[in-house]
C-alpha positions as CSV (number, residue, x, y, z in Angstrom):
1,X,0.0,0.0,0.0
2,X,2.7,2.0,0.3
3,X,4.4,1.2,-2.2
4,X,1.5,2.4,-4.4
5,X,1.4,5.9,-2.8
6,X,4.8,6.3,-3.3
7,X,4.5,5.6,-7.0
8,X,1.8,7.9,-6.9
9,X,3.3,10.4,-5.4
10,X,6.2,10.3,-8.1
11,X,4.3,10.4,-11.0
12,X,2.9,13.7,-9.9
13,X,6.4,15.2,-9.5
14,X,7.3,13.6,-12.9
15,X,4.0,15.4,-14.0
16,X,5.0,18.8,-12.2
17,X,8.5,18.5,-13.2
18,X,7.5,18.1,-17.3
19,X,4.9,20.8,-17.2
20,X,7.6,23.6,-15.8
21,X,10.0,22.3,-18.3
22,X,7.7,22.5,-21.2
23,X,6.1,26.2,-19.9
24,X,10.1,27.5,-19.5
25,X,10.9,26.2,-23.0
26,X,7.9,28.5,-24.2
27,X,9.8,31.7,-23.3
28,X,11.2,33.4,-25.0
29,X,15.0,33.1,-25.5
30,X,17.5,35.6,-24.4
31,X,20.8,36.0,-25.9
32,X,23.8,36.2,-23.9
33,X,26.0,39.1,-24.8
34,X,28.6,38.5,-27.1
35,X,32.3,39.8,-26.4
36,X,35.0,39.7,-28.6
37,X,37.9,38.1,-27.0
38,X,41.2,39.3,-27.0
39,X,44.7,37.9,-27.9
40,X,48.1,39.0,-27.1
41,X,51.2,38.9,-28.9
42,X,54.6,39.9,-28.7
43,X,56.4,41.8,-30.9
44,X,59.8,41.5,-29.5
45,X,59.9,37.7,-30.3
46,X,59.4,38.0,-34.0
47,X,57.8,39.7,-36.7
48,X,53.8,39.2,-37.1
49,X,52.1,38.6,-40.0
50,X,47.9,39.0,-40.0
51,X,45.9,37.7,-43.2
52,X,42.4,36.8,-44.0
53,X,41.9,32.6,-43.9
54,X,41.7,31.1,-47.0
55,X,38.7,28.9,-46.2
56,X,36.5,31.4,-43.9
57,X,36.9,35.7,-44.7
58,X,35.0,35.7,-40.8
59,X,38.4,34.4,-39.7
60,X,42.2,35.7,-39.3
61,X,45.2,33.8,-39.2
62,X,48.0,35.6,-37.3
63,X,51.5,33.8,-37.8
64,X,54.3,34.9,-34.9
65,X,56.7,33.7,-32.7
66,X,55.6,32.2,-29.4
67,X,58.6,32.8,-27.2
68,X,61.4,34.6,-27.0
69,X,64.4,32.5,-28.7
70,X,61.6,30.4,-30.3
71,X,63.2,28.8,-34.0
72,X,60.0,28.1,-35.6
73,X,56.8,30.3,-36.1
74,X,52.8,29.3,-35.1
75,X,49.3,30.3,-36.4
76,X,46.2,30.9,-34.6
77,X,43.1,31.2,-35.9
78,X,41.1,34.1,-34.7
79,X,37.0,35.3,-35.7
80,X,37.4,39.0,-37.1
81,X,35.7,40.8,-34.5
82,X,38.4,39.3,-32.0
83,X,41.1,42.5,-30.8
84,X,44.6,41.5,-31.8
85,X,46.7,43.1,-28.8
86,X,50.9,43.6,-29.9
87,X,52.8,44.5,-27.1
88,X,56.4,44.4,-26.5
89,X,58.4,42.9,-22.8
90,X,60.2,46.4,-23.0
91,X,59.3,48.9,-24.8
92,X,62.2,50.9,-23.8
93,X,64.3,49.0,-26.1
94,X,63.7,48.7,-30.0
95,X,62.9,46.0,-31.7
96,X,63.4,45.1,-35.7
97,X,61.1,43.2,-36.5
98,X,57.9,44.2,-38.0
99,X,54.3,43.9,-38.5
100,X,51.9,43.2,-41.6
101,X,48.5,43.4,-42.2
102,X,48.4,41.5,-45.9
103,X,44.8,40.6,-46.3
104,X,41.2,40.9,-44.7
105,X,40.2,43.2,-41.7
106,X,42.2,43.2,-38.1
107,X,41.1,45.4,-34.7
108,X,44.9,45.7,-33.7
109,X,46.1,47.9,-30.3
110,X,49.6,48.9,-29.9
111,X,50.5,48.5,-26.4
112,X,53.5,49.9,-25.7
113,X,55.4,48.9,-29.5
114,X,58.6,50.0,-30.4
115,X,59.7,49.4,-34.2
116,X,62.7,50.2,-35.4
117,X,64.0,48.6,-38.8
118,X,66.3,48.9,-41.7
119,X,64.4,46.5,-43.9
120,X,61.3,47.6,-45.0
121,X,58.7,49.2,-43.3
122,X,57.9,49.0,-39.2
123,X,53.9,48.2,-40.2
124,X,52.5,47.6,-44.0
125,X,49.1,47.5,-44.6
126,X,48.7,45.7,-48.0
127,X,46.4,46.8,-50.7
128,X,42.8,45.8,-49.8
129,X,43.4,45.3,-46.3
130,X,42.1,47.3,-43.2
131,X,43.5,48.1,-40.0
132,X,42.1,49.7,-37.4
133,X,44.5,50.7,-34.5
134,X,43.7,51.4,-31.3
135,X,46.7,53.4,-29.1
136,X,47.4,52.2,-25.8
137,X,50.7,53.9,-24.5
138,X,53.6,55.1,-26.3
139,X,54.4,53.5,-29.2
140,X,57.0,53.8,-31.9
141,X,57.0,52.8,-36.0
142,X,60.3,53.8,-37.6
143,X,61.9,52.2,-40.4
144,X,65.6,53.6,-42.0
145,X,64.9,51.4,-45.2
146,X,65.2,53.8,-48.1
147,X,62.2,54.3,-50.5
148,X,59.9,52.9,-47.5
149,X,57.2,54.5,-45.5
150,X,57.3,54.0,-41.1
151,X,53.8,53.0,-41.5
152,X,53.1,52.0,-45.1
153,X,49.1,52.3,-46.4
154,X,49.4,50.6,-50.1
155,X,46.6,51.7,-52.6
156,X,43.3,50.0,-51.7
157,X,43.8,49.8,-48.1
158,X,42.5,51.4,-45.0
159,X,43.7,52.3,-41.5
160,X,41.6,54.5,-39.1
161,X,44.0,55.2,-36.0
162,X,42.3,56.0,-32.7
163,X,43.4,56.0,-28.8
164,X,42.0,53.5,-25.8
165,X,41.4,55.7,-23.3
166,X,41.5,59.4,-22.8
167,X,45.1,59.1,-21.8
168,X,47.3,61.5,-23.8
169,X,49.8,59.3,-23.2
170,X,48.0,57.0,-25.8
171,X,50.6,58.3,-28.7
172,X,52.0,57.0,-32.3
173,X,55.4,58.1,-33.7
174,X,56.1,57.2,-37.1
175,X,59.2,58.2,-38.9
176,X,59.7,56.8,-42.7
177,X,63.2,55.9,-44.8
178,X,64.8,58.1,-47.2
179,X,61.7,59.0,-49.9
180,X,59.3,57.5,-48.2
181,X,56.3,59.1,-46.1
182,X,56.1,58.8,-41.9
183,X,52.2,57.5,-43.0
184,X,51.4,56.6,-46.5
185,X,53.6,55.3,-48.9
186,X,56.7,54.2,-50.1
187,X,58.6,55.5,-53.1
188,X,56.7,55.1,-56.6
189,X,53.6,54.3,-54.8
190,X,50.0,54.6,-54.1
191,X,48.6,55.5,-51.0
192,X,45.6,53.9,-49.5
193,X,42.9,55.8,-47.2
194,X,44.2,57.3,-43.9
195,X,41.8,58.0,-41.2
196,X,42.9,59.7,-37.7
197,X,40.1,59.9,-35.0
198,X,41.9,60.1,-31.7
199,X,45.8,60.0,-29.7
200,X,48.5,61.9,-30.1
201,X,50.0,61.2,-33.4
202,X,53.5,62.7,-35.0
203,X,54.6,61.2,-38.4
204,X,57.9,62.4,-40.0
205,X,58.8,61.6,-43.6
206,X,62.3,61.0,-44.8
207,X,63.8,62.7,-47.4
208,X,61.2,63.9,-50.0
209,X,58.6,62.2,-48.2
210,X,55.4,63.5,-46.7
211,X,54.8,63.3,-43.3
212,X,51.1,61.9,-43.9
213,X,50.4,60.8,-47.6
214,X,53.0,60.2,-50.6
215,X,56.6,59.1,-50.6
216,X,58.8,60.8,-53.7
217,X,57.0,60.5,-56.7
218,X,53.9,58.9,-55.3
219,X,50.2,58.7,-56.3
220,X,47.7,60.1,-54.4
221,X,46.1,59.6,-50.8
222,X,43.0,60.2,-49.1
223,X,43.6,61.5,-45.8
224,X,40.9,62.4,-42.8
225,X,41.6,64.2,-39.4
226,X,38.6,63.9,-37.6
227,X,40.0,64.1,-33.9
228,X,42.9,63.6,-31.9
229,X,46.2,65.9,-31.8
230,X,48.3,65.7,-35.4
231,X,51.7,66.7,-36.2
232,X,53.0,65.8,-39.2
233,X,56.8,67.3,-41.0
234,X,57.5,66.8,-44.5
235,X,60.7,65.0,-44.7
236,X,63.9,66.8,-44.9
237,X,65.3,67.6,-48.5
238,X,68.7,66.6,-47.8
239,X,71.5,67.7,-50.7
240,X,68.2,69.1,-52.9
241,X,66.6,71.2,-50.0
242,X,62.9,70.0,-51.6
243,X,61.6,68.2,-48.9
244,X,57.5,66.8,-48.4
245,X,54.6,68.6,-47.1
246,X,53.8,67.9,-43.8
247,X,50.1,66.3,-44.9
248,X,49.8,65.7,-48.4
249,X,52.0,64.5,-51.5
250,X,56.3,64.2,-51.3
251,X,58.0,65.6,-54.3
252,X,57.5,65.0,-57.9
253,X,53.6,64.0,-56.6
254,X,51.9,62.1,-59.4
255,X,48.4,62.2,-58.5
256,X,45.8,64.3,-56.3
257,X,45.8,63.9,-52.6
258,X,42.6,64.6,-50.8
259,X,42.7,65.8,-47.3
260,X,39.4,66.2,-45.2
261,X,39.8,67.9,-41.5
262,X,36.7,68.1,-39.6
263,X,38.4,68.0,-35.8
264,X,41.3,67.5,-33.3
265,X,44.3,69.7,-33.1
266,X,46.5,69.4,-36.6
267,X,49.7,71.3,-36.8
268,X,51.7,70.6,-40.3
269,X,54.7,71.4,-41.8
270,X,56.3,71.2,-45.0
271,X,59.8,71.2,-45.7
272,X,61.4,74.1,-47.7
273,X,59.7,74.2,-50.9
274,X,56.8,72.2,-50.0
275,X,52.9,72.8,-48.6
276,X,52.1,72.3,-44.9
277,X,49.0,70.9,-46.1
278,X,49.0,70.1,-49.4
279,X,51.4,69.4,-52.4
280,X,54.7,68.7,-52.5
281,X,57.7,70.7,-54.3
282,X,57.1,70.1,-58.1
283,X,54.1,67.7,-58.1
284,X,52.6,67.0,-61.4
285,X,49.2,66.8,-60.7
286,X,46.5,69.4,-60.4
287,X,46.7,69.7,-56.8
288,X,45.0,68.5,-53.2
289,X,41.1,68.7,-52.7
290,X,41.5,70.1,-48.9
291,X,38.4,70.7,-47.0
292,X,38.4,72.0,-43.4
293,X,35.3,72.1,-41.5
294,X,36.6,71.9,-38.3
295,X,39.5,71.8,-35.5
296,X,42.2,73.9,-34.9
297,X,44.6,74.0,-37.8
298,X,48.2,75.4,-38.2
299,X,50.2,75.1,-41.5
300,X,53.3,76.4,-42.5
301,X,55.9,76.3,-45.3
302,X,59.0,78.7,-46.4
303,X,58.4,78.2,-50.2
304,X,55.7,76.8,-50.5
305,X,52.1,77.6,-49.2
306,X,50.8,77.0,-46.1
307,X,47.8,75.5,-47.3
308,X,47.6,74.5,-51.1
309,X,50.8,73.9,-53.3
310,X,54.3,73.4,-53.2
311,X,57.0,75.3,-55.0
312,X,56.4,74.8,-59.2
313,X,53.3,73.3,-58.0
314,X,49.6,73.8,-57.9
315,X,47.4,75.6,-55.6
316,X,44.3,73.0,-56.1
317,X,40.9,73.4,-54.8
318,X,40.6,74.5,-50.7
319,X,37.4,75.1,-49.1
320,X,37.2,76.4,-45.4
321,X,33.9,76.1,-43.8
322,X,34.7,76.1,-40.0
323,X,37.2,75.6,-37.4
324,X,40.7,77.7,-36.7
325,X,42.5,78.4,-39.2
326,X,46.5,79.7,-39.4
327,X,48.2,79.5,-42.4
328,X,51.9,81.1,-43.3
329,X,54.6,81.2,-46.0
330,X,57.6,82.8,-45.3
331,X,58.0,83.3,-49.8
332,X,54.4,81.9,-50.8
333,X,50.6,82.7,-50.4
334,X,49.6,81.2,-46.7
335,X,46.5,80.0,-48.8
336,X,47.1,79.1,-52.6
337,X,50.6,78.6,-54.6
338,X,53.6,78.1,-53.6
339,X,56.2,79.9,-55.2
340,X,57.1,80.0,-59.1
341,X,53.9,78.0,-59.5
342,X,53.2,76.0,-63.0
343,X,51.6,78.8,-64.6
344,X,49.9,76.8,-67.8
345,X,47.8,75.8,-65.3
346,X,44.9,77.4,-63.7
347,X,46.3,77.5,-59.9
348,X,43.8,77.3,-57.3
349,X,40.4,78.0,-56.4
350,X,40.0,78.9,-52.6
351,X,36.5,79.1,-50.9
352,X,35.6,80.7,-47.5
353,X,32.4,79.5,-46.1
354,X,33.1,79.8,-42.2
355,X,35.3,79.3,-39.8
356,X,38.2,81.7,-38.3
357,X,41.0,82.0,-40.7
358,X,43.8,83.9,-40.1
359,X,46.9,84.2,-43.0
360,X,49.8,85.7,-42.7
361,X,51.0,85.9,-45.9
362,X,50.0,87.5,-49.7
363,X,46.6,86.2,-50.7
364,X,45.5,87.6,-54.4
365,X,48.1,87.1,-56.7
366,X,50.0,84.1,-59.0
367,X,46.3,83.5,-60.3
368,X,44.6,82.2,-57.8
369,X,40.8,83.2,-57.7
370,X,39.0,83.3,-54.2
371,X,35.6,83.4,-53.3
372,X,34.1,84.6,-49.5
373,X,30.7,83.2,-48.4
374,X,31.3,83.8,-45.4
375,X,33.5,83.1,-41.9
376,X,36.3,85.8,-41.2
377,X,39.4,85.6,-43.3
378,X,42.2,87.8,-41.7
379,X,45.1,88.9,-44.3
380,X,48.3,90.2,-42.3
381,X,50.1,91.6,-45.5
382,X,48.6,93.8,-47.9
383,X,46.7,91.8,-50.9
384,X,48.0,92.4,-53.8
385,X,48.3,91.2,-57.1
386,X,45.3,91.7,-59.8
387,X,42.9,89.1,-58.7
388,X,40.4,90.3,-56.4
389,X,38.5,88.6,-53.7
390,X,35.2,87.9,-55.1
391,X,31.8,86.3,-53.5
392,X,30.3,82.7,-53.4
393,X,28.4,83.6,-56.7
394,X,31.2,84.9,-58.8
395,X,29.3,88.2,-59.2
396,X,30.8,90.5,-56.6
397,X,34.2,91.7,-55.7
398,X,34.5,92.5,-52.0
399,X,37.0,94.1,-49.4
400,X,38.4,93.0,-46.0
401,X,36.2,95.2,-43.4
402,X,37.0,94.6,-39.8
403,X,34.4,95.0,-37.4
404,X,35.2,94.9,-33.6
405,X,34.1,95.4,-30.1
406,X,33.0,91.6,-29.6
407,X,34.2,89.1,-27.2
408,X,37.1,87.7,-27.4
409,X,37.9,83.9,-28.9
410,X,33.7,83.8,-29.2
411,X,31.9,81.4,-31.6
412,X,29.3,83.9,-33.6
413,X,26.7,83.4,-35.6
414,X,26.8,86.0,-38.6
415,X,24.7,87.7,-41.5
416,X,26.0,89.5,-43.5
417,X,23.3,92.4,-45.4
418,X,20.1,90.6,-44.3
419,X,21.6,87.4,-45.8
420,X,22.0,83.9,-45.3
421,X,23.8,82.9,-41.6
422,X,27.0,81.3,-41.1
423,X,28.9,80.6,-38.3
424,X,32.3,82.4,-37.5
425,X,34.7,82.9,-34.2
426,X,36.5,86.4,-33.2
427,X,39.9,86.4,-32.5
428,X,42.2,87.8,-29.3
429,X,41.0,91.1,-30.2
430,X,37.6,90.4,-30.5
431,X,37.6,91.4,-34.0
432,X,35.6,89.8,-37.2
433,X,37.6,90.1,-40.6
434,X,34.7,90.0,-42.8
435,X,34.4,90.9,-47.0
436,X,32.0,93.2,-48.2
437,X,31.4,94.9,-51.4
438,X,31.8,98.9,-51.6
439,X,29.2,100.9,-50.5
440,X,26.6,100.7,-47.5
441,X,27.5,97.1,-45.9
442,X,26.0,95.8,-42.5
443,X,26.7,93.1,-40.3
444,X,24.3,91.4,-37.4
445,X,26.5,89.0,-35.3
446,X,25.0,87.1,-31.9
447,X,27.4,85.5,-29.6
448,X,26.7,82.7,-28.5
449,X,25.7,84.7,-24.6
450,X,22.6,85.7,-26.8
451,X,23.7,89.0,-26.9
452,X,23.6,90.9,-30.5
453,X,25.8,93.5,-31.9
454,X,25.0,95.3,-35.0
455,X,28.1,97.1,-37.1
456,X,27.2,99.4,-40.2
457,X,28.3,101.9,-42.2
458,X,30.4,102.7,-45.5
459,X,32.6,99.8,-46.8
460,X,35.4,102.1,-47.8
């Protein structure tokens, strides 16, 4: 008897038991959060090579050295998403071996890496590869290989080079080989897409070479600052004093470089007779496509322009629509030419749209033609020269006009005649360099306090 209860008993919990397993496997199901793992390897024990896998693109194969003293190499197989960490036992001494990227896409951090080679370049990206690098710590990518780049960026492939944490510490140097670029190419090349969003980057190009962008004689590059703190130095001209530009094309460019600033901090300089941002000393091409919407932005040259071309080179096509802008030439135009430019060519087309731009240098002359929509444009030396600053439309020629008595360093919001707004900033004076056309001119600025100030009167 029981016996029977028991079994009676049971067969109820076996009841209970199947009816809470069927009602949970009714709800719905909840994913667990994914996390891509990370792996760790060491530069110091041998160079690294990272490529797609041949049988699954969702994979990577990275191919290094286990150990320090280790003869033989091994291969792990990594997803894509996974971060591919390369540090370095001490980074306080160099190391010569070097790291590739030949195929597919890699998340790769520099911890603390310090390259420095005679064979090659410290990092190659291969065409139609990507790299994105994250910064963590100081870390180093210099090669003394001549015609090679410190960081190489083949045509077709992509880096985008950001920081961990909001360390500054979180920094890249790069420094390239005789004719080759600190980031961008090697000599006789094409340069892939460079992106910078974040650390403290300084890239150097030797001799001829561009800081960021083409080696000697190269072929183009697309370059975009959106954040982080930039220095880039053409490379030193040696015996022939023609150096790089500091962001932009080497010497003897052969193709367009386009160069896209929207934010961070980006000081550039180019060597001798080369842009600070722009073309190098007798490139052949046309000139850069640069477009500044943002940032804070210093450019410099001695013989070529600050912003636009090199020496026998061309101006290209520069639009300004916000940020800070300071451009010089110690021969040149701060913004246009540099000097002796190839004059069978029509040299540069410059448009103002916003923005603070201050240049230091001679503006209207070697036939440049520049338009004003807006922003303040301030000219240190006289203008001169028979082209005249014209208007967005082509239809009127206008004259600098400073208007004062706002506060200082203060983003403004302008109009300009009852027109269309655009956004501007006053300098340390509290002064707007603005371009009007002769005659009765007035200007409506609010500050961004709210407050309005209203300037009229004869445009003289």
């Amino acid at each position: 008897m029981k016996k029977e209860k028991r079994m009676k008993i049971n067969k109820k919990l076996l009841s209970l038991l199947l009816t809470v397993a069927m009602s949970i496997s009714l709800l719905p199901a909840v994913a667990s959060p994914a996390y891509a793992a990370s792996h760790t390897y060491h530069i110091d024990y041998g160079s690294i090579t990272i490529s797609e896998n041949a049988l699954d693109s969702g994979y990577l194969d990275i191919t290094f050295i286990a150990s320090s003293g280790a003869s033989s190499s091994s291969t792990d197989t990594i997803p894509v998403s996974d971060d591919i960490v390369i540090t370095q036992t001490n980074s306080g001494t160099s190391t010569t071996n070097t790291i590739t990227v030949s195929s597919g896409t890699a998340n790769v951090t520099l911890k603390g890496v310090n390259v420095s080679t005679s064979s090659g370049s410290a990092f190659t990206i291969r065409s139609d590869a990507t790299a994105n690098l994250t910064l963590s710590g100081a870390n180093t990518l210099k090669t003394s290989a001549t015609d090679c780049a410190g960081l190489q960026v083949q045509r077709g492939a992509e880096v985008t080079i950001d920081k961990e944490t909001s360390d500054a510490n979180d920094s890249l140097t790069t420094v390239g080989g005789s004719r080759g670029a600190g980031i961008g190419s090697n000599r006789y090349s094409s340069v892939g897409t460079i992106t910078i969003s974040g650390g403290t980057v300084t890239a150097t190009g030797g001799q001829w070479g561009a800081g960021i962008g083409g080696g000697f004689s190269g072929n183009g590059a697309t370059i975009t600052i959106n954040g982080g703190t930039v220095t880039a130095n053409g490379g030193q001209g040696g015996v022939a004093v023609f150096g790089g530009a500091g962001i932009g094309s080497g010497v003897g460019n052969l193709g367009s470089c386009t160069v896209n600033i929207s934010g961070g901090t980006v000081n550039a300089t180019g060597v001798t007779c080369s842009a600070g941002i722009g073309n190098g000393y007798g490139s052949i091409s046309y000139g850069s496509v640069i477009v500044i919407s943002g940032g804070t932005v210093t450019a410099s040259s001695e013989n070529g322009a600050g912003i636009g071309g090199g020496e026998s080179a061309h101006g290209g096509i520069i639009t300004i629509s916000g940020g800070k802008v300071w451009a010089h030439s110690d021969t040149a135009m701060g913004i246009g030419s540099g000097l002796t430019n190839r004059e069978s060519y029509a040299d540069g087309v410059i448009t103002f749209l916003g923005g603070t731009t201050v240049i230091s240098d001679y503006l209207a002359e070697r036939s440049s033609i520049y338009f004003i929509g807006g922003g303040s444009v301030k000219v240190r030396r006289d203008c001169s020269g028979s082209v005249m600053f014209e208007t967005a439309d082509k239809e009127t020629v206008v004259y600098e006009t400073v208007t004062s008595g706002f506060p200082i360093n203060s983003s403004v919001t302008c109009s300009i005649n009852g027109g269309d707004e655009f956004s501007s900033t006053t300098d340390e004076n509290g002064c707007l360099y603005l371009w009007l056309p002769k005659g009765e001119g007035s200007v409506a600025a609010a500050c961004s306090g709210g407050k309005c100030y209203g300037v009229s009167g004869t445009i003289e």
